[in-house]
C-alpha positions as CSV (number, residue, x, y, z in Angstrom):
1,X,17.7,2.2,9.0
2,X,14.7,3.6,8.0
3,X,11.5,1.1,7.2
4,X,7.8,2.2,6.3
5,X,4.6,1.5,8.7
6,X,3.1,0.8,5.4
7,X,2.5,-2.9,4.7
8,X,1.8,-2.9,0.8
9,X,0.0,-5.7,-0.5
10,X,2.3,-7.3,-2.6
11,X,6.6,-7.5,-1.7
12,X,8.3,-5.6,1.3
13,X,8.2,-3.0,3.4
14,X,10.4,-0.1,2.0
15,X,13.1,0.1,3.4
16,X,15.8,2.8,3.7
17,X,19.6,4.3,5.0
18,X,19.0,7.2,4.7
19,X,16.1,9.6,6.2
20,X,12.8,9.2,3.9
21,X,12.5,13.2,4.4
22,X,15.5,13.7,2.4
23,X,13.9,11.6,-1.1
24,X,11.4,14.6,-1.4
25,X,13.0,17.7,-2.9
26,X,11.5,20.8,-4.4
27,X,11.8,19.1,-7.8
28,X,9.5,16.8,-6.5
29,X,6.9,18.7,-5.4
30,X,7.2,20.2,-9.5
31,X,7.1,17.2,-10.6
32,X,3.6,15.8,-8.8
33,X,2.6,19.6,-10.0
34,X,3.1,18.8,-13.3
35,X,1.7,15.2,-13.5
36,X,-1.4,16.8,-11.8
37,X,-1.6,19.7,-14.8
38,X,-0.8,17.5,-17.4
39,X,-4.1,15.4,-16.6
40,X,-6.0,18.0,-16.4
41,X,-4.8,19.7,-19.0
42,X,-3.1,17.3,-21.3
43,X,0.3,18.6,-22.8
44,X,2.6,17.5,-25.9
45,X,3.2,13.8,-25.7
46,X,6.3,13.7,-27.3
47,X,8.3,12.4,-24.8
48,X,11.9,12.3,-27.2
49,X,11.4,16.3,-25.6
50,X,10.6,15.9,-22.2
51,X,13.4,15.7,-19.9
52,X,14.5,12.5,-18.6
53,X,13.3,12.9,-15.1
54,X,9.7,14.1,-16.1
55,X,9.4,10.9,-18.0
56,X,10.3,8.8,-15.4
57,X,8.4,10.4,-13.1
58,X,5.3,10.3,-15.5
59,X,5.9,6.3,-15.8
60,X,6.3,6.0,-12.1
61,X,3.3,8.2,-10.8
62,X,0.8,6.0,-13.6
63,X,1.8,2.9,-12.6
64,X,1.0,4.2,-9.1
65,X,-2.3,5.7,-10.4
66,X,-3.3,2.3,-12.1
67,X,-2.6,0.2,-9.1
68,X,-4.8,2.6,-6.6
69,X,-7.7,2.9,-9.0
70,X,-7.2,-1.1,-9.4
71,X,-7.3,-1.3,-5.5
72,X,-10.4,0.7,-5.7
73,X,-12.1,-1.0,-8.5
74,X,-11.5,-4.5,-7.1
């Protein structure tokens, strides 16, 4: 079992079975690439034609972004 160094300030460590290494694909990496173009150069918004994973990566990666500039702003 794999679990982070990383304390986070509110719940759990994560926690995994398998190697962390493993979670982070080449789709990933395109993913963060296209989160990071699309705020600097905002895209369609229609999300009915985005692919399911790009949405839920969007969601994810703002309610990350939120929380640090939250952290920073406190």
């Amino acid at each position: 079992m794999w679990i982070s160094a990383i304390q986070p300030s509110e719940g759990p460590r994560l926690a995994l079975t398998e190697c962390p290494v493993s979670y982070v694909t080449g789709e990933s990496e395109a993913l963060l690439e296209d989160f990071r173009a699309h705020l600097t150069i905002p895209s369609s918004n229609d999300l009915l034609a985005w692919p399911a994973r790009r949405v839920d990566a969007f969601a994810w990666l703002w309610r990350e972004l939120r929380k640090m500039e939250n952290a920073q702003n406190a």
